[in-house]
C-alpha positions in Angstrom: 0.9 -10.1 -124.6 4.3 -11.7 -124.1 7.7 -10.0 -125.0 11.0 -11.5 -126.1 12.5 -13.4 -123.4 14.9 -11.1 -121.2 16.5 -14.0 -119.3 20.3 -14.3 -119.8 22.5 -17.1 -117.8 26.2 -16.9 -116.6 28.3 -19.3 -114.8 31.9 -17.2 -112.8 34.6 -19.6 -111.3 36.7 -18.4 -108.8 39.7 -20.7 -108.2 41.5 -18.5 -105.7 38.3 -19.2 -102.9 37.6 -22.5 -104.9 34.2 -21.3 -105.3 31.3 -20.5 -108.6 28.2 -18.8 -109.1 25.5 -19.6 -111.6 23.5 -16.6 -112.4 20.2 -16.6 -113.6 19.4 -12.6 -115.0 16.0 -11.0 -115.3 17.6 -6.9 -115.9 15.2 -5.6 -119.3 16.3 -1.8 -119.9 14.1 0.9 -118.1 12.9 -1.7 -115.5 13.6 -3.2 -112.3 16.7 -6.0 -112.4 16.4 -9.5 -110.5 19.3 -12.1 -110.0 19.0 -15.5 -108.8 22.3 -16.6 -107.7 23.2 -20.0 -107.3 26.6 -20.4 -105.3 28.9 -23.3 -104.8 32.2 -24.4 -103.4 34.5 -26.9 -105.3 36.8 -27.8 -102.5 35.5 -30.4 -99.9 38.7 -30.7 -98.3 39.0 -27.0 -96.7 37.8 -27.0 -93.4 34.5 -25.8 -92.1 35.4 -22.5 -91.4 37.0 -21.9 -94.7 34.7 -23.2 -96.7 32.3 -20.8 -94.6 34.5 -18.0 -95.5 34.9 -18.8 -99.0 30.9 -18.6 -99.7 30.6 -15.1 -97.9 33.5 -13.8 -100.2 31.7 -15.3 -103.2 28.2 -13.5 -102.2 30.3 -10.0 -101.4 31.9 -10.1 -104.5 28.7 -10.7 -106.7 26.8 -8.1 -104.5 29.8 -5.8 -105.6 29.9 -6.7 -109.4 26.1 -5.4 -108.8 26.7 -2.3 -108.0 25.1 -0.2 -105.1 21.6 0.2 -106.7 21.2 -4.0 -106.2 20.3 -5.0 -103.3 20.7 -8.7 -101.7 16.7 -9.7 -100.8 17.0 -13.3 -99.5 20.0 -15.9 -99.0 19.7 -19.5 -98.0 21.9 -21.5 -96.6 21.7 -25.3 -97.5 24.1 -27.1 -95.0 25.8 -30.5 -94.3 25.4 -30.3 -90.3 23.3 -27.4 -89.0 23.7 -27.9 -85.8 27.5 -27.9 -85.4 28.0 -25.1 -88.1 25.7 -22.4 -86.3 28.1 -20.7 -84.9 28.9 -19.9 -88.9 25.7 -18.6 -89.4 24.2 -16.9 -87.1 25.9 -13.6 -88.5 25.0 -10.0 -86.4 24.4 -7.0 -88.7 22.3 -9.0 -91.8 20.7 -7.0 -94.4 18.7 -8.9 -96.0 16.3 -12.4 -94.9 18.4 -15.7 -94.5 17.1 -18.9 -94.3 19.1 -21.8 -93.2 18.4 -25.4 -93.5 20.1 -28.9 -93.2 19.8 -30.1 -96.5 23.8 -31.0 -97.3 25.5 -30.3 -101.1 25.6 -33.4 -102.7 29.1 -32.4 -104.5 30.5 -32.8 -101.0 31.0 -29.6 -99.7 29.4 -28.1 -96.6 27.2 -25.5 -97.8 25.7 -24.1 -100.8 23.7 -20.5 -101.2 20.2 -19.4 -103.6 20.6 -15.7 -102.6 18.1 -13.3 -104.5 19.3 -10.0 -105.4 16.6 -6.9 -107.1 17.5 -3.6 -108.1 16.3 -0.1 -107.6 14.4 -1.3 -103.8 14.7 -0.7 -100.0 15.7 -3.8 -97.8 14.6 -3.8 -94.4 13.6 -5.5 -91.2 10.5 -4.5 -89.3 10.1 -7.3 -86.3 9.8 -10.8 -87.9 9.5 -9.8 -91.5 12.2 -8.8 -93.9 10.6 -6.1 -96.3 11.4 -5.8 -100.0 10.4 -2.5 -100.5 9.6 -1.4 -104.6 7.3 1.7 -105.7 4.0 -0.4 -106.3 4.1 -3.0 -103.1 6.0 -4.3 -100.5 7.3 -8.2 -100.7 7.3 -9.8 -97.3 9.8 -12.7 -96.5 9.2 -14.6 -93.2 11.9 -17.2 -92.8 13.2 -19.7 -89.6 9.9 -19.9 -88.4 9.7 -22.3 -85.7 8.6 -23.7 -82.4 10.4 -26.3 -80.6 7.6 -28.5 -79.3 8.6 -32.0 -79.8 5.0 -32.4 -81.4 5.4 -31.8 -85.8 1.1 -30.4 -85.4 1.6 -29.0 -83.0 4.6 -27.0 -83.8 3.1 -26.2 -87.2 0.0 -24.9 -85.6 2.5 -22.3 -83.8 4.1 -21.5 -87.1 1.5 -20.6 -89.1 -0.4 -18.3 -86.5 2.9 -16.2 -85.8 3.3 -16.4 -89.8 -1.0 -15.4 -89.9 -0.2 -12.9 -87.0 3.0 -11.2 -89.2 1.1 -10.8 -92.2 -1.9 -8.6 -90.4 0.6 -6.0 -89.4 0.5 -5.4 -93.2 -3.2 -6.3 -93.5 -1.9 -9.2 -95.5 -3.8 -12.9 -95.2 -2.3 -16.2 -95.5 -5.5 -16.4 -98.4 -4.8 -13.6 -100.3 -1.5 -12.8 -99.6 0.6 -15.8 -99.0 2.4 -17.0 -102.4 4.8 -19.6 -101.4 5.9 -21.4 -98.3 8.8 -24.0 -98.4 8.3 -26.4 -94.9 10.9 -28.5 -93.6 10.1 -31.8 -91.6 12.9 -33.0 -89.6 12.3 -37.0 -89.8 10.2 -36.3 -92.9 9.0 -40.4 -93.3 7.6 -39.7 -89.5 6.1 -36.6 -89.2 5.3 -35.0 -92.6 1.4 -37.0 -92.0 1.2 -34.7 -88.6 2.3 -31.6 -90.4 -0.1 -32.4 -93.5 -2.7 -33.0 -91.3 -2.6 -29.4 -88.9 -1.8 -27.3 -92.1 -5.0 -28.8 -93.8 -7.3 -27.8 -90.6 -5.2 -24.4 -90.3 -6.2 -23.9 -93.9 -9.7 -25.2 -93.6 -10.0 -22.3 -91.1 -8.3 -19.6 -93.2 -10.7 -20.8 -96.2 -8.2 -22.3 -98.3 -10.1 -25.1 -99.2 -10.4 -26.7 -103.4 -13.1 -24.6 -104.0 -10.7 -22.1 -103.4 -7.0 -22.2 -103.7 -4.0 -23.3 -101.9 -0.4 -22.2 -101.3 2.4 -22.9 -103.8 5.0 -25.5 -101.0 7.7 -27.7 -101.2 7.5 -29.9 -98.0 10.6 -32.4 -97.5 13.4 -33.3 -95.1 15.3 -30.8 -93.4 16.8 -29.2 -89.8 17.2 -26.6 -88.3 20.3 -25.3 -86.4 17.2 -26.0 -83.4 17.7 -29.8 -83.3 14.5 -29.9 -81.1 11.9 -28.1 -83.9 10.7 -30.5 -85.9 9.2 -28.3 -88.7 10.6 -25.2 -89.6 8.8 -22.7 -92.3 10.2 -20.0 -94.8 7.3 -18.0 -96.5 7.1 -15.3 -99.2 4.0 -13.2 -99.0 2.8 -9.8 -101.3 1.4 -6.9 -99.5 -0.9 -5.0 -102.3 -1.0 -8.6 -104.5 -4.9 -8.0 -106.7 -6.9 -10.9 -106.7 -6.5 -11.0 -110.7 -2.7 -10.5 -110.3 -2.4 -14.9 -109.3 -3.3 -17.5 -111.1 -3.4 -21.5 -110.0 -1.7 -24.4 -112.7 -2.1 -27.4 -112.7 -1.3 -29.4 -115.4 -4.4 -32.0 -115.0 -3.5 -33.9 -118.1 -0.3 -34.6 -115.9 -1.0 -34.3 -112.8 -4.1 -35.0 -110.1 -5.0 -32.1 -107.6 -3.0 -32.2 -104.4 -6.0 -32.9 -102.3 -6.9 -36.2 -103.9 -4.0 -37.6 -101.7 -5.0 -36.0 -98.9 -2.4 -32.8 -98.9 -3.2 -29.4 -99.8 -0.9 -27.2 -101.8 -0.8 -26.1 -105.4 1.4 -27.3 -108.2 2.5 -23.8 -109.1 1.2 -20.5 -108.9 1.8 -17.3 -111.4 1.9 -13.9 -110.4 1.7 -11.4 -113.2 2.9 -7.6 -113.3 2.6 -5.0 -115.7 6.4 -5.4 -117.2 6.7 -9.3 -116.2 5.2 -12.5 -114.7 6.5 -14.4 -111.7 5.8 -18.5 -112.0 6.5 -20.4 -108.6 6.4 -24.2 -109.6 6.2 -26.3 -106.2 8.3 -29.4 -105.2 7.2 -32.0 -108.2 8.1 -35.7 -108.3 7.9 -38.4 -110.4 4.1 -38.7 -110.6 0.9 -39.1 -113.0 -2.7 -38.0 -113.0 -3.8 -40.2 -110.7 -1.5 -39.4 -108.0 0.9 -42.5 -108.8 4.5 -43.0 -108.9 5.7 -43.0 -112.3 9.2 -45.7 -112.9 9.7 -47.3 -109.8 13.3 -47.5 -108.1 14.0 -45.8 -111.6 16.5 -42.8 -110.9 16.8 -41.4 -114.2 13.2 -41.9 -115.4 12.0 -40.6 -112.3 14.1 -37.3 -113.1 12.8 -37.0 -116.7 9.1 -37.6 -115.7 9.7 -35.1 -113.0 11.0 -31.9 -115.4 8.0 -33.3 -117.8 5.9 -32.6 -115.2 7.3 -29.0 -114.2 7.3 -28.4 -117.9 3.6 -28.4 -118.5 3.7 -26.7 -114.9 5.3 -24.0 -116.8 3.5 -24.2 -119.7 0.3 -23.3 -118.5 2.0 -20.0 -117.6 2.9 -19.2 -121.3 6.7 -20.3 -119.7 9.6 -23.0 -120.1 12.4 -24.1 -118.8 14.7 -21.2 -120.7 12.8 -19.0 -118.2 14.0 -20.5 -115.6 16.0 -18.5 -113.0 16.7 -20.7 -110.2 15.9 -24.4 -109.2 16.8 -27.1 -106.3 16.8 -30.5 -107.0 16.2 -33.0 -104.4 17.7 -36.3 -103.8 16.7 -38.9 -101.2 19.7 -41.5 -101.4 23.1 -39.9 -101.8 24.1 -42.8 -104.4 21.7 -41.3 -107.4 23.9 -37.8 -107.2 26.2 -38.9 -109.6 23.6 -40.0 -112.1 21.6 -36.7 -111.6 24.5 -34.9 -111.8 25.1 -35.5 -115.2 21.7 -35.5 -116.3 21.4 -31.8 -115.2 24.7 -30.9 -116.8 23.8 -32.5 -120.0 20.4 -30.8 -120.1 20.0 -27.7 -118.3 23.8 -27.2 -117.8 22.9 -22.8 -117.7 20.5 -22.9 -115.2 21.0 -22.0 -112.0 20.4 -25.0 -109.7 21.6 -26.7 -106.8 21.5 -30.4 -105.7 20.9 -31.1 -102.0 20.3 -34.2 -100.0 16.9 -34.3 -98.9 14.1 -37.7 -98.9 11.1 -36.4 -100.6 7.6 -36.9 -98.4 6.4 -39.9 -100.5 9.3 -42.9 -99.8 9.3 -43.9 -103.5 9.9 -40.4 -105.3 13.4 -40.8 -105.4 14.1 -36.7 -106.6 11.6 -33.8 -106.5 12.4 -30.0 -108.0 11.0 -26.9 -107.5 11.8 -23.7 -109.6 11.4 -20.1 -110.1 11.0 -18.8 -113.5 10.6 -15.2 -114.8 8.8 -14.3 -118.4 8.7 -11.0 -119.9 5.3 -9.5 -120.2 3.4 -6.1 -121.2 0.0 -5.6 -119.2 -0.7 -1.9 -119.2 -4.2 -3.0 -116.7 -0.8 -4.3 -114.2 1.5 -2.2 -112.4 5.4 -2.7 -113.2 7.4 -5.4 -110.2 
């Protein structure tokens, strides 16, 4: 049974750091609260280190409108130069899992910030893992993962058994326990076949195969502040996660299985609770049931067949796009931002997004997106978030 929709959308300017949030609100009465925040900076002429400044003192102060009972889960960091801004990130003292990538703000600026905020739960570190602790389960967030190898397989090889290796210590699997990994490729028209290619044997031996299941990804261009690792992995796993809690969409009137191509993740993946359900829609381009390109060197028609295409993603969850909480939009050439720009203003102006530079896997898919969306949901079989 699905409730009335709880999600509610706010946009706050703050013109004496030159910086806004977009919020995106899941906070029913009675039950636990989440917050997708989407932060920005409107000034590309401060310098690096203010404009560093200016997003911390935008996450502080939306932490503190919060109050103490909300806790900040996950932040990451999309950045113009990763490698000469480290020294701006690599913080002591962080209480919650960051993630940092070189993915630059197409507005200009430096850096840009998803950070994930839940009420009434413990934050923690225990060795690798950052631990989102809540009454039913514990959510395990693995992020930076990588091995500088100068070899994309075999560095993704490395990733995935430390990642296999963190999840036992919770006797988690990357099968039934793994809900979503986002992997960056440094030179992604190079080595994205080499990554595809060790992840599919790595899964092969996990048994994730398509008479099973795979794991909700976005895989695309980015760096590390490690200019030497050429993959770098974030994952999001569930300790306690019931077999009949997940469910696989796929949209096949849409869209052809992953595998047919010869890459192995899954379009979106739902994750239902007793009070709400989770939808995780992976990074989805411009393409049809046949595993084709739709419009060609077509920008805009690329960007309106893609949110088709995460639409009937959502649908299959009982979702739309006015449940979305959060969503990154990718660009491979930074002439289309302007274009895209607009579109997303014009149509999804409340969501919470954030437009990045970053060439999609495939040369011709000129934008992907990805997206998070919550829907309200009663399931007295389920335990509550």
């Amino acid at each position: 049974m699905i409730n009335n929709r709880q999600i509610d959308f706010k946009i706050i300017e703050w013109d004496d750091i030159c910086a806004s949030a977009r919020l995106g609100s899941f906070s029913p009465t009675g039950l636990a609260a989440e917050y997708h925040v989407m932060f920005q900076l409107n000034n590309r002429y401060l310098n690096v280190e203010k404009q560093f400044s200016n997003i911390e003192t935008a996450i502080r102060r939306i932490g503190d409108s919060f109050g103490e009972n909300v806790k900040c889960v996950f932040k990451r960091y999309f950045v113009s130069d990763a490698v000469n801004q480290a020294d701006f990130l690599h913080r002591q003292n962080e209480s919650s899992a960051v993630s940092i990538v070189e993915q630059a703000p197409l507005n200009g600026t430096k850096v840009s910030v998803w950070a994930y905020f839940v009420s009434d739960c413990r934050v923690y570190a225990d060795s690798e893992t950052w631990i989102m602790e809540r009454p039913a389960r514990k959510h395990l967030f693995n992020t930076q993962l990588q091995t500088p190898l100068s070899d994309e397989a075999l560095e993704i090889r490395s990733i995935f058994e430390s990642y296999i290796k963190s999840l036992a210590r919770y006797k988690c699997t990357l099968k039934d326990n793994c809900i979503r990994t986002w992997i960056y490729v440094q030179g992604v028209d190079i080595h994205y076949m080499g990554m595809v290619n060790e992840r599919k044997r790595i899964f092969e031996e996990q048994g994730l195969n398509p008479e099973t299941h795979f794991i909700a990804s976005t895989g695309i261009e980015g760096r590390y502040t490690n200019p030497k690792s050429l993959a770098l992995m974030d994952a999001y796993g569930i300790e306690g996660i019931k077999p009949g809690q997940v469910r696989y969409l796929h949209a096949p009137a849409h869209l052809n299985p992953t595998y047919e191509y010869g890459v192995t993740f899954e379009r979106a993946t739902s994750v239902d609770y007793g009070d709400r359900r989770h939808v995780f829609v992976s990074g989805t381009a411009s393409i049809n049931n046949k595993g084709e390109i739709v419009h060609p060197s077509d920008i805009v028609r690329q960007t309106g067949r893609t949110f088709e295409n995460v639409g009937m993603l959502l649908k299959q969850a009982e979702a739309q796009m006015s449940d979305v909480v959060q969503m990154i939009v990718y660009l491979r050439d930074i002439a289309d931002y302007t274009v895209v720009s607009e579109y997303l203003e014009t149509n999804y102006a409340k969501t919470p997004y954030v437009l990045v530079l970053a060439p999609v896997c495939r040369p011709g898919w000129l934008v992907e997106i990805e997206c998070i969306a919550i829907k309200a949901m009663k399931n007295s079989e389920l335990e509550e978030f």
